[in-house]
N, C-alpha and C positions, 0 to 999 in steps of 0.2 A: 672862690672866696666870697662871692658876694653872696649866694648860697647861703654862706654860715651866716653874715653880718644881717641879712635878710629874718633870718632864723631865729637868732640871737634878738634882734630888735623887737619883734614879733612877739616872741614867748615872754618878754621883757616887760610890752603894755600889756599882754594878758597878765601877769602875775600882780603886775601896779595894780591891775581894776582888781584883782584878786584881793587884795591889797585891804582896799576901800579905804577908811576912814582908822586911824589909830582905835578908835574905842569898842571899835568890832572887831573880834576873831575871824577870821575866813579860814578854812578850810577847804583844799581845792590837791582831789590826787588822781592818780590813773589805775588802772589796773587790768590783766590782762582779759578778754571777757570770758576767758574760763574758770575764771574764777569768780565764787559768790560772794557778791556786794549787796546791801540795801540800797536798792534806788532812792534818790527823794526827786523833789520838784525842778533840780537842776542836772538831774545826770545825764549828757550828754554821751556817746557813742562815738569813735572814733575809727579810720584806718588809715593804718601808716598804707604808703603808695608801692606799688609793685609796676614798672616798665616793662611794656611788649614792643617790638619791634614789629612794626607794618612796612613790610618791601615791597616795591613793585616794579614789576620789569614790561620792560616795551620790548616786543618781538617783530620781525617782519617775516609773513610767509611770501616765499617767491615762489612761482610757479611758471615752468616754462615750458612754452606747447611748439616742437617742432611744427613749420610749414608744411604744405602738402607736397612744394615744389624743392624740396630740401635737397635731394640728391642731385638735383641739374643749377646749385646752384655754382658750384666751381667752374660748372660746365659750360653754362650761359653768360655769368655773371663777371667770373672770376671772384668771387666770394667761399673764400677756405673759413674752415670751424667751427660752419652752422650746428644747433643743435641737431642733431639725429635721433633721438626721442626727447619724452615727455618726463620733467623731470620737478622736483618739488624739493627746497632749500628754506632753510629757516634762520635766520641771525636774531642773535642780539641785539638791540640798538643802546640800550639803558636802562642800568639799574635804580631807586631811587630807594636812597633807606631814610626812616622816619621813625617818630617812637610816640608813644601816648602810655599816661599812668592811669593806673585801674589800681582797685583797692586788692589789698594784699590778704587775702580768705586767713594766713597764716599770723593775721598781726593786727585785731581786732584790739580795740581798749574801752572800757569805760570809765568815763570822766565824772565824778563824785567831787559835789561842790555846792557850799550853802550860800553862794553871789551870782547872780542874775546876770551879772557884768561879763561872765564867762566864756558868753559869745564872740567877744572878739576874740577866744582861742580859734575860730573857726580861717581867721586870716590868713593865718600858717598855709592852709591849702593853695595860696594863689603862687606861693615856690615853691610847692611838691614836696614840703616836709611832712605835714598832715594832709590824709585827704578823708574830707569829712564824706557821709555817704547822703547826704542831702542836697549835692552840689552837682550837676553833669558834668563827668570828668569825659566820659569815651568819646570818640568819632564817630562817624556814619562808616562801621564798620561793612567792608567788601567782603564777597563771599570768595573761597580760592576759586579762580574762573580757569577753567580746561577749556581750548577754543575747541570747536570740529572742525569737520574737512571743509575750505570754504567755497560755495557754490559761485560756479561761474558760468552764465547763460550762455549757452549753445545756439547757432556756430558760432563759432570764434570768426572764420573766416569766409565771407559774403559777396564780397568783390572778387572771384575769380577769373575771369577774366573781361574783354569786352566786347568779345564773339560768343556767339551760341557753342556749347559745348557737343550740342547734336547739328548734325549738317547731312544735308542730302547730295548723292552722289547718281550720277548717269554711269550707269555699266554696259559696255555690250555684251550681250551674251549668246551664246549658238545656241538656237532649238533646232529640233528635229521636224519639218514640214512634210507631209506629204503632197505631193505632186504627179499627179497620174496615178503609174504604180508603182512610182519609189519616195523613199523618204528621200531630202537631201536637209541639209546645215544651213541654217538661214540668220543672218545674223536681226538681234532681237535687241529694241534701247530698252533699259530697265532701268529705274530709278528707286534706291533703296536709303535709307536713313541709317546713317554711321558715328557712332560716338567716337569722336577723338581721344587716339591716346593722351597717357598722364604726359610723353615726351612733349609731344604737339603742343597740347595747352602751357606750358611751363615755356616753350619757345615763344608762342603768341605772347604770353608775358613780361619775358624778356626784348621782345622788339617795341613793346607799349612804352616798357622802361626807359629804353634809349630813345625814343621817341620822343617821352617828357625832358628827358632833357636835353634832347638838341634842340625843342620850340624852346625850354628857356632859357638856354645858351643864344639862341638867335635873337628873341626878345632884348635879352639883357645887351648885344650886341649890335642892335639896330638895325640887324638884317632881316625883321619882318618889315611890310609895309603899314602897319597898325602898331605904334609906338604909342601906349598910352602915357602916360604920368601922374603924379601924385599917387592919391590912394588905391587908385585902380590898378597902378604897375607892382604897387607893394600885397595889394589880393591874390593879383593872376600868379607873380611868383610864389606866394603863400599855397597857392592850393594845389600848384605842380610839385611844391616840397609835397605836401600833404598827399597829393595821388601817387607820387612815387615811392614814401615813406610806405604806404597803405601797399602796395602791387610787390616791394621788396620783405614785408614780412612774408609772403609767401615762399619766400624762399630761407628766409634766416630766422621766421618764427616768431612768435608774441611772449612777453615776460608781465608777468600780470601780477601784482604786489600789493598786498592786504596786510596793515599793521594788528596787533593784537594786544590787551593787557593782560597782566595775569598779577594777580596779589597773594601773597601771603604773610601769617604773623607768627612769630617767634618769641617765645615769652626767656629769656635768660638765667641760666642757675640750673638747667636740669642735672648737669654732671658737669663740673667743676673740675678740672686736675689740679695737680699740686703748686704748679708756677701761675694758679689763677686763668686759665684759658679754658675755653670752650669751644668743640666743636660738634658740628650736625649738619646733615645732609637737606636743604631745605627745597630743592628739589630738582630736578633731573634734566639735560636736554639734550634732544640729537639737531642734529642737524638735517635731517628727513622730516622728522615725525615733530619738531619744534620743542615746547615746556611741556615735560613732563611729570606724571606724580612721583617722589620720593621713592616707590616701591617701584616704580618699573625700569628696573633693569638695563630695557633695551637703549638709555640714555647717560650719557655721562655728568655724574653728579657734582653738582654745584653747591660748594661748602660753606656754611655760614661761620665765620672763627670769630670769637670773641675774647681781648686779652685785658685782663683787668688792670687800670695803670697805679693802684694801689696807692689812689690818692688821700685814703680815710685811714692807711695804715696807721699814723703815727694816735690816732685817739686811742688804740688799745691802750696806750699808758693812762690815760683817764681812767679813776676808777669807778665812776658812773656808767661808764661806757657799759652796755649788756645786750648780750647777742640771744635771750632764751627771756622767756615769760619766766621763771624761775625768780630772775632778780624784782620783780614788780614788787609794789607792796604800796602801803598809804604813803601820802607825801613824795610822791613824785609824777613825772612828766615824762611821757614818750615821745621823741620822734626821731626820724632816720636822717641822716647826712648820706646822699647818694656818691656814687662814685663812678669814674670815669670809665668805659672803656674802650679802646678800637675795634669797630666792627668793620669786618673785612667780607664780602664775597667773592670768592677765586672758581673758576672755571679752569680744572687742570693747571695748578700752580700759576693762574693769572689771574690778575688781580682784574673784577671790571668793577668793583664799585667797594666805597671803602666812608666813614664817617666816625668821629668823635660822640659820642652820648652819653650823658648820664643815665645811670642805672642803680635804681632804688636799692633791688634788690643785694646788687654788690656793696652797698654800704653798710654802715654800723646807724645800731640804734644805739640812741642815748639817754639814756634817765637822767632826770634834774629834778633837784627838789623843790617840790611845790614851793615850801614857804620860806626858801632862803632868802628875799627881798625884804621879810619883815623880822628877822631875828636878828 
């Protein structure tokens, strides 16, 4: 309603200035700009407003990298339903719907008028009934953004253990000596370099584990003989959570979580059904591969519906009311009364993000006559 009263008020001090003085005539009308008028010194250009809808959605890619010690961690640990490979998950966090008006290419007018005063028809644009083209109406429009694969610097995992994973070993071994004039078996020390298996190491780390926390079970107990206090007892427990946190992803693995935007715009009216709704696929997501374009497939599509709340219905009975450049003519006035509708985003008959907007483009335009204030 205030819309209209905004409107109303508006086109009211343009017509007064139109107006001017009793002893002048003014003349002041619109016309659609397909049509040929004579310019003079006051014609003005006009467009009625057209509504796009700018949506943007926040995603979270999660990526989760099995441990190297993964399999011995029920084994060591007692820790069940570590990952067992490397796996990559996408959600949703939030949608966000928005709108901005842009000039309607379809609903161009020229404004023919012998009053100077006529500028203040340009007012009208600051409630989206006229929008003149002299005015920045759009935003700092975003381009659709598709993320890529997102890079994560390698190694993941650094601290392996807090032995050498190569160790030298003493063997004995039999050589064959000769001795006069026979060979005999002579036992030989040989020292050779042996990399520990994946079991070993995974054990080494499981005993460091339990290691940190029986020091800070003991600490926190007063069964060392080094009891600090203050800041320094709330570090040392800090950094045994932290080394043990650190030594147990090797076994339960790291999840590594990088947010994303992604925008897109939606202009409303492309195809209309008969109960006033609309609907279009605005674009795609899996749950692997995250936002997807509209066309690929491999995503399940995310609907944009739009239902008109038919809140301009009742000016059809006006007979100014006109929906077609057909009705223009001298002595009169364009502009549009927007109208409401609910816009819905659903994911598989679920709803994640939903808003009220006005939309130009579903309302009616209305002709007024220029000079009915002075007859």
């Amino acid at each position: 309603m205030r819309y209209i009263i905004a409107g109303a008020l508006a086109l009211t001090s343009l017509l007064w200035g139109c107006a001017g003085s009793k002893g002048i005539e003014y003349n002041t009308s619109a016309s659609h700009a397909t049509e040929e008028r004579q310019p003079n010194n006051y014609t003005l250009v006009y467009s009625l407003p057209k509504t796009t809808l700018n949506i943007s959605v926040e995603a979270t890619q999660i990526r989760t990298y099995r441990g190297p010690y993964y399999q011995y961690a029920e084994r060591f640990l007692g820790i069940s339903g570590v990952p067992s490979q490397d796996a990559i998950n996408w959600k949703i966090n939030q949608v966000e719907i928005d709108s901005y008006q842009e000039a309607d290419p379809d609903h161009y007018y020229s404004l023919v008028t012998n009053d100077r005063h006529v500028t203040n028809f340009f007012q009208l644009g600051k409630e989206g009934f006229i929008l003149p083209i002299n005015q920045r109406q759009l935003p700092d429009l975003k381009s659709n953004m598709h993320a890529g694969e997102m890079e994560i610097e390698r190694p993941l995992y650094t601290d392996m253990s807090i032995s050498p994973k190569v160790v030298e070993e003493t063997r004995t071994v039999m050589r064959m000596v000769r001795q006069d004039t026979a060979f005999v078996n002579v036992p030989v020390m040989q020292r050779a370099t042996v990399t520990k298996s994946l079991e070993e190491k995974a054990a080494e780390v499981a005993d460091l584990i339990f290691e940190l926390r029986g020091n800070r079970f003991k600490l926190l107990s007063g069964d060392l003989d080094l009891f600090p206090d203050g800041k320094a007892m709330e570090s040392i427990i800090a950094e045994f959570a932290r080394l043990e946190q650190e030594y147990l992803t090797l076994f339960t693995g790291k999840v590594v979580e990088a947010r994303h935007d992604f925008f897109f715009e939606y202009t409303p009216g492309r195809e209309v059904t008969d109960n006033g709704s609309e609907y279009e696929t605005l674009f795609r997501f899996s749950d692997s591969k995250g936002v997807l374009p509209a066309a690929d497939v491999s995503g399940r599509p995310i609907i944009v519906e739009l239902v008109k709340e038919m809140k301009t219905s009742q000016l059809d009975k006006i007979s100014q009311v006109t929906t077609s450049k057909a009705h223009s003519g001298p002595g009169t006035l364009f502009y549009r009364i927007p109208d409401v509708a609910s816009v819905r985003l659903t994911d598989e008959n679920r709803t994640i993000s939903s808003k009220r907007v006005l939309i130009g483009q579903y309302g009616k335009i209305v002709s007024l006559p220029a000079d009915f204030l002075w007859k």
